[in-house]
C-alpha positions in Angstrom: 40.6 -16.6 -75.0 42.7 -19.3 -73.0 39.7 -19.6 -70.9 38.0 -20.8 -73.7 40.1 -22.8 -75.1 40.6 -25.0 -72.0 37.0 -25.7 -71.7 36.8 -26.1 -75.4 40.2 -28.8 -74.9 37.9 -30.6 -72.2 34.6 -30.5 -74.5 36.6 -32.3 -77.3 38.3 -34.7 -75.0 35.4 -35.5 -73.0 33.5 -35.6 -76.6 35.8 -38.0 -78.2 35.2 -40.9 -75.9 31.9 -40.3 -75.2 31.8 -39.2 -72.2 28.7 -36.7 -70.6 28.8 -33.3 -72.0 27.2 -32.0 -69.2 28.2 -28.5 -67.4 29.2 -30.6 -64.7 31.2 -33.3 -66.6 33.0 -30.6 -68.5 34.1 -28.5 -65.5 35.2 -32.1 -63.7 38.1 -32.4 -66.7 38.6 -29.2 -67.0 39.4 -27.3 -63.7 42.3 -28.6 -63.1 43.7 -27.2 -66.6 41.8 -23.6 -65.5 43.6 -23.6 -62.3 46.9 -24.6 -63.4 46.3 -21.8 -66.4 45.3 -18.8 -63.7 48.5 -19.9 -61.7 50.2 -19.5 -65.4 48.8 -16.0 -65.6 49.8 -14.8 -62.8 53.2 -16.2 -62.6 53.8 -14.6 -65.5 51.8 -11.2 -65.0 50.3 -12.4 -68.7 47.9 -9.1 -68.3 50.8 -6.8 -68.9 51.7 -8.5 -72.6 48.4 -11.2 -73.0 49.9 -12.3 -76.6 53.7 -12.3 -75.8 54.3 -15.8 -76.9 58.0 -15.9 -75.3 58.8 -16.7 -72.9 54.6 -16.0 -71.8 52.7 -18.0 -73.8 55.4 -20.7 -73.4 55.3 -20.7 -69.6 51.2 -20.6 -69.5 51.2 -23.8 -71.7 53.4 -25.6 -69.9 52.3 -24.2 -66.5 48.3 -25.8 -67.8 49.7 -28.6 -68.6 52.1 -29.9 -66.2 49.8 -28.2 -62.9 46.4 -29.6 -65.0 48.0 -33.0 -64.8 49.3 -32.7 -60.8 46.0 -31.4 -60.3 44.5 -34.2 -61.7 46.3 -36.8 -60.2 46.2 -35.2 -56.2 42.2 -35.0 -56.9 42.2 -38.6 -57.7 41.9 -38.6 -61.4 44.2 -40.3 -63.9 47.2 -39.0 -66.0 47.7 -42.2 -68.6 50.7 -41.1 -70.9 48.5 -40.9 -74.4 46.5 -38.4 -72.3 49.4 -36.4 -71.1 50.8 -36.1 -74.7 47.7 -35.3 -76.3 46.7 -32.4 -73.7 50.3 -30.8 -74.1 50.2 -31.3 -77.9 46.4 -30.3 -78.3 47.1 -27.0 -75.4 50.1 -26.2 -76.9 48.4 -25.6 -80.5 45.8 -23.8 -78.7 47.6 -21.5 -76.2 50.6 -21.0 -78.4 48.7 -21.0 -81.6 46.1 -18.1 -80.6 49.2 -15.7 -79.3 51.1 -16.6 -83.1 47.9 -15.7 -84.9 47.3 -12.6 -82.5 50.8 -11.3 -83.3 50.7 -12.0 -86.9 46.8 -9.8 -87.0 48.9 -7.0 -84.9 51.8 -6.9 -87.5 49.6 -6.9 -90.4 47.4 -3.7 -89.2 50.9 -1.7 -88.3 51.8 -2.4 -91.4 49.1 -1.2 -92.9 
């Protein structure tokens, strides 16, 4: 699911100032996030406990986020401050938001 929603992050970024949409342009804005989000997996051995949101999902975001943007810059790319608040804001709704929802769906069918 984070997988996803990176590349979905870069569609709608790369959508909403018109940029190419190609399979190509897509991956060129979003590898650096997918990279950055792998090294957040397996810093965080995120297979053991995929929807833990704490301290997990915390550390993947900001792992995406703040190695997406290094990654960025190092491959000549640019990190403009709107950009870099948008991407943690946007990722954070995305990679915290899918482990809130996933825990809330667990607790309802124990419950039940």
């Amino acid at each position: 699911m984070d997988v996803l929603l990176v590349v979905i992050f870069a569609l709608s970024g790369r959508s909403s100032h018109e940029e190419s949409l190609t399979v190509g342009g897509v991956f060129t804005t979003a590898w650096p996030f997918l990279v950055a989000l792998a090294a957040g997996w397996l810093l965080t051995r995120n297979w053991l406990r995929p929807v833990r949101l704490w301290p997990n999902g915390v550390c993947i975001w900001l792992i995406t986020v703040a190695g997406g943007m290094a990654l960025r810059i190092l491959s000549g790319e640019t990190a403009a401050v709107p950009f870099v608040i948008v991407a943690t804001v946007v990722l954070g709704v995305f990679l915290l938001g899918q482990r809130g929802i996933a825990v809330l769906v667990a607790r309802r069918t124990v419950k039940h």
